[in-house]
C-alpha positions as CSV (number, residue, x, y, z in Angstrom):
1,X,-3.4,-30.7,-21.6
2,X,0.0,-29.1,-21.0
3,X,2.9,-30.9,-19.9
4,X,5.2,-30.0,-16.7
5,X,7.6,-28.7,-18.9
6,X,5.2,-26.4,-20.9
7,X,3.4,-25.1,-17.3
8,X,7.0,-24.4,-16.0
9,X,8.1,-22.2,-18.8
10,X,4.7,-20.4,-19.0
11,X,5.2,-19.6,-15.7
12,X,8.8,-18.5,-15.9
13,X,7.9,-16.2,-19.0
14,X,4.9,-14.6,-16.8
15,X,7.3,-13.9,-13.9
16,X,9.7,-12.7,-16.4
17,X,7.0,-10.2,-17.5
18,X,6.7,-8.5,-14.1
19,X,10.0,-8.3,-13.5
20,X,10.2,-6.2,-16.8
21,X,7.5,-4.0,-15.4
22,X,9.2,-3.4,-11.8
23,X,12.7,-3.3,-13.6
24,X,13.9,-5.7,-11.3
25,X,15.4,-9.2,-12.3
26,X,15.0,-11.7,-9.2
27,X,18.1,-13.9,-8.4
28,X,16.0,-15.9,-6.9
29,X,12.4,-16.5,-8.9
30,X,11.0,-18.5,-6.0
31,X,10.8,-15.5,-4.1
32,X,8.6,-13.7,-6.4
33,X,6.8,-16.7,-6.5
34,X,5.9,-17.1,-2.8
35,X,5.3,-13.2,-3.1
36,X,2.7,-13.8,-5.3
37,X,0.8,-16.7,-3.2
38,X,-1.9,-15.9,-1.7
39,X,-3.1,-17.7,1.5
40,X,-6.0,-19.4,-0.2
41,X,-3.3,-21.1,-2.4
42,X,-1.6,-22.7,0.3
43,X,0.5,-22.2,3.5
44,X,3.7,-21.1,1.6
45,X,2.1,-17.8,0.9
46,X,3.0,-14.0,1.0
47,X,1.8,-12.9,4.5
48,X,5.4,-13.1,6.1
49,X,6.7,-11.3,2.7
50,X,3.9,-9.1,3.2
51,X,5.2,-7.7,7.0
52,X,8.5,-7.4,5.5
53,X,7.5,-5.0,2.7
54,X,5.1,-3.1,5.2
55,X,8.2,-1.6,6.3
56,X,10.1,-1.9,3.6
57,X,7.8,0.4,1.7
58,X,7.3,3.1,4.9
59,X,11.0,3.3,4.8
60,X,12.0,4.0,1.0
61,X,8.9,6.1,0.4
62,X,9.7,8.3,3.5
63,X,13.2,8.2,2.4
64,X,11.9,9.8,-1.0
65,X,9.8,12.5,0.2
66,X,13.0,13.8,2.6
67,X,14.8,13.9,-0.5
68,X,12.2,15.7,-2.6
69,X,11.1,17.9,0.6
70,X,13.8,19.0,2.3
71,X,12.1,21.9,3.7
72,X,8.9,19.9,4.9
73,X,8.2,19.2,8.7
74,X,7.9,15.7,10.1
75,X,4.2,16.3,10.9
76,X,4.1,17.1,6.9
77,X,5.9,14.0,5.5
78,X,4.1,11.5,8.0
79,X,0.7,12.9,6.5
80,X,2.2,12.7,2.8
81,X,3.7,9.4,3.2
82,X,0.5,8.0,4.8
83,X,-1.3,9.1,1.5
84,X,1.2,7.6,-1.0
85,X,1.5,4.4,1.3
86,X,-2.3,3.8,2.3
87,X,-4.0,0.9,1.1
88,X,-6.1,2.5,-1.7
89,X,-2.5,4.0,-2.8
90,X,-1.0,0.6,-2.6
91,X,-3.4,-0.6,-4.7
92,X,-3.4,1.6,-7.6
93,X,0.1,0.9,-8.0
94,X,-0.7,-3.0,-8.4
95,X,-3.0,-2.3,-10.6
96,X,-1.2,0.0,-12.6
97,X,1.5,-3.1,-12.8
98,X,-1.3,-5.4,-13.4
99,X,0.0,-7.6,-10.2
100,X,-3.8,-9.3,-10.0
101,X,-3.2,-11.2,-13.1
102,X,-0.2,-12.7,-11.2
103,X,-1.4,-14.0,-8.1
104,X,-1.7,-17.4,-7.2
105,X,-5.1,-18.1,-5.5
106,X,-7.3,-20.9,-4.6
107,X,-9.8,-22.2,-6.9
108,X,-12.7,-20.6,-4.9
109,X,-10.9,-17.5,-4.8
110,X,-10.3,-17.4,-7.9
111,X,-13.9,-17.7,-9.3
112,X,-14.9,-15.0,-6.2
113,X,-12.6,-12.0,-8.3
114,X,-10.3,-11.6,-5.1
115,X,-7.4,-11.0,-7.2
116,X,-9.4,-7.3,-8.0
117,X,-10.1,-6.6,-4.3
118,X,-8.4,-3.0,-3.0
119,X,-7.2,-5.2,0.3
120,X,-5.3,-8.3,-1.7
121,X,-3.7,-6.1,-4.4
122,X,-2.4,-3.9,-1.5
123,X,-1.3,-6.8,0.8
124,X,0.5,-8.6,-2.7
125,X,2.5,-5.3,-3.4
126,X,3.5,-5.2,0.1
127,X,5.0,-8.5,-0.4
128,X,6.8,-8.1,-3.8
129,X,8.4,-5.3,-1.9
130,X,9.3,-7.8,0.8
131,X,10.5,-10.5,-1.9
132,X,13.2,-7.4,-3.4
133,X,13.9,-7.1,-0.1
134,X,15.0,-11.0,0.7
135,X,16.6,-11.2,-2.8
136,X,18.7,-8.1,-3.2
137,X,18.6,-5.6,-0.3
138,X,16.7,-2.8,0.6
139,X,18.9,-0.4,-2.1
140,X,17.2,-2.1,-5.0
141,X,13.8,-1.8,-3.1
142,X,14.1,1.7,-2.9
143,X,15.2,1.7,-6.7
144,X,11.7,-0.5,-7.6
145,X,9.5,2.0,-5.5
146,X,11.4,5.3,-6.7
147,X,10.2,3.6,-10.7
148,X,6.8,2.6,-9.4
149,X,5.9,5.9,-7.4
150,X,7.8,8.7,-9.1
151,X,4.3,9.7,-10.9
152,X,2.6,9.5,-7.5
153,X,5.1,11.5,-5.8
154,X,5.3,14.3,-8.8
155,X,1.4,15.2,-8.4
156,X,1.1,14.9,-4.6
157,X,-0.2,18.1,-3.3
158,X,1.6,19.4,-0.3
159,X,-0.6,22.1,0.5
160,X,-3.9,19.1,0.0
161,X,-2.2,17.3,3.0
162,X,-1.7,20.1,5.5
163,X,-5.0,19.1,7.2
164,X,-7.2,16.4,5.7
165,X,-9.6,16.3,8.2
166,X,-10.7,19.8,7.3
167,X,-10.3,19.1,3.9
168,X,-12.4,16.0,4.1
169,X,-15.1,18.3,6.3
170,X,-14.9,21.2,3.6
171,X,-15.8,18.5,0.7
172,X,-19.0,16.7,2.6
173,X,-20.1,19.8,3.6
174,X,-20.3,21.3,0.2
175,X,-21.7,18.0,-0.8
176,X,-24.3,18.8,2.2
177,X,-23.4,15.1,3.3
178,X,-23.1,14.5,6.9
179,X,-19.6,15.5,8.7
180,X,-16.9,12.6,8.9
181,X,-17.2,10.7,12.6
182,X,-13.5,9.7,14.1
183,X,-13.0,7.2,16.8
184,X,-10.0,6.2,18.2
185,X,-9.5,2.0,18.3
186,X,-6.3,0.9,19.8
187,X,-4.0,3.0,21.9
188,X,-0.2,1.1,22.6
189,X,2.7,1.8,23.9
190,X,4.1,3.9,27.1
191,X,3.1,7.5,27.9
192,X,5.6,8.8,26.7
193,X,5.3,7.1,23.1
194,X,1.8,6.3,23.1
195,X,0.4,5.2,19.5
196,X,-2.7,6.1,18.6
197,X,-4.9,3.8,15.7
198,X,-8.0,5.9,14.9
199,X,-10.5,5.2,12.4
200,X,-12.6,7.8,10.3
201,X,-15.7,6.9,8.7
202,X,-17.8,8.6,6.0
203,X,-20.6,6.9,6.1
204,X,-22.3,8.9,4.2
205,X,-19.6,7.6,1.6
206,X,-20.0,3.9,3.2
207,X,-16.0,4.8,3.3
208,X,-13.8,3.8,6.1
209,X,-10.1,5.1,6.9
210,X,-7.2,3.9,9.6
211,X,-4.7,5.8,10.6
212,X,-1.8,6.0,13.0
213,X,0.3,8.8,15.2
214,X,2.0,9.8,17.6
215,X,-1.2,11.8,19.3
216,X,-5.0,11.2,18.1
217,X,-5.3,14.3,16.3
218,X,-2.3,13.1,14.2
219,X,-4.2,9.8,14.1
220,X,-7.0,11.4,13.4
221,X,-5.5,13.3,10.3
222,X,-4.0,10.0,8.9
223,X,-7.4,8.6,9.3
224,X,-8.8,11.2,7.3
225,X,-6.1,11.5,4.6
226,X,-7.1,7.9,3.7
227,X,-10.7,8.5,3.2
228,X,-9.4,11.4,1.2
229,X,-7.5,8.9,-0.7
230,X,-10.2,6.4,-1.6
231,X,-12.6,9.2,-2.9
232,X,-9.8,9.9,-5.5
233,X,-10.3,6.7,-6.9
């Protein structure tokens, strides 16, 4: 049986080995730690970490596609950043950094392979982003996502992500698969900036996208782009 000391410093050496993969040395470890908590593991998790990095992430990948794009349109980047910053996306990055191997879960959970899930390896990246965020500002999150997502962000098609939903179309119906079905489930805010939440689901695919905007056809689009994104995996 390990001692304490012998737990502690094989802990230390595998926090040390993410940080060398996100090229970012934490000040403060116990951050990472709690960033790598899940719920299951106990109350001190990642969820508020997570929230944090939600925006986080929107923000420094947005902030990369202005510099790469100048000459895109708003409409344009919100589609492209939906498609690097989507869940499926999310979670090919974690994987790519190993981040499952990481987490700390509950015995149960553990056993159940929820480390491998698309939704918890999303959710944990998220909050690593949150944790660079606590420890040393939101310049050295952008420099951790700008490592992380510069392949992403070379290959991304602009012209794919002009209009996904008839991208999405053109691809079941050449597949002779049933057409994509789009239903709007939340609307918030005032008329005059109304949010729309719609969802898009292939179920032909048993696939399922969310997506947000400032109208439902943009909603609907993001929705679409997301599906898009899942069949890529």
């Amino acid at each position: 049986m390990q001692s304490v000391e012998a737990r502690l410093a094989a802990t230390q050496n595998r926090l040390g080995t993410l940080e060398r993969r996100l090229g970012y040395v934490f000040r403060d470890r116990g951050l990472l730690r709690r960033a790598l908590t899940h719920k299951s593991a106990g109350a001190d998790n990642f969820e508020r970490f997570e929230f944090l990095g939600d925006a986080a992430l929107g923000f420094v990948v947005g902030r990369m596609l202005f510099d790469a794009l100048p000459d895109a349109s708003e409409h344009r980047l919100t589609l492209m950043r939906a498609s690097l910053v989507h869940g499926g996306s999310l979670a090919k990055v974690a994987k790519h950094l190993g981040l499952g191997a990481f987490l700390e879960l509950g015995a149960g959970e553990r056993k159940s392979g929820v480390a491998r899930r698309t939704s918890v390896l999303a959710d944990a990246l998220e909050a690593v982003f949150g944790a660079v965020v606590c420890d040393g500002g939101i310049e050295n999150a952008e420099a951790v996502a700008r490592r992380l997502f510069a392949d992403r962000l070379a290959v991304i098609d602009d012209d794919d992500h002009k209009d996904p939903k008839t991208r999405l179309q053109e691809i079941l119906q050449s597949r002779h698969l049933e057409t994509p079905v789009y239903e709007v489930v939340d609307r918030a805010g005032p008329d005059h900036e109304r949010l729309f939440t719609t969802v898009c689901r292939a179920d032909s695919l048993g696939l399922r996208g969310e997506g947000m905007g400032r109208s439902r056809r943009e909603s609907e689009k993001v929705a679409a782009a997301a599906v898009l994104d899942q069949m890529a995996d």
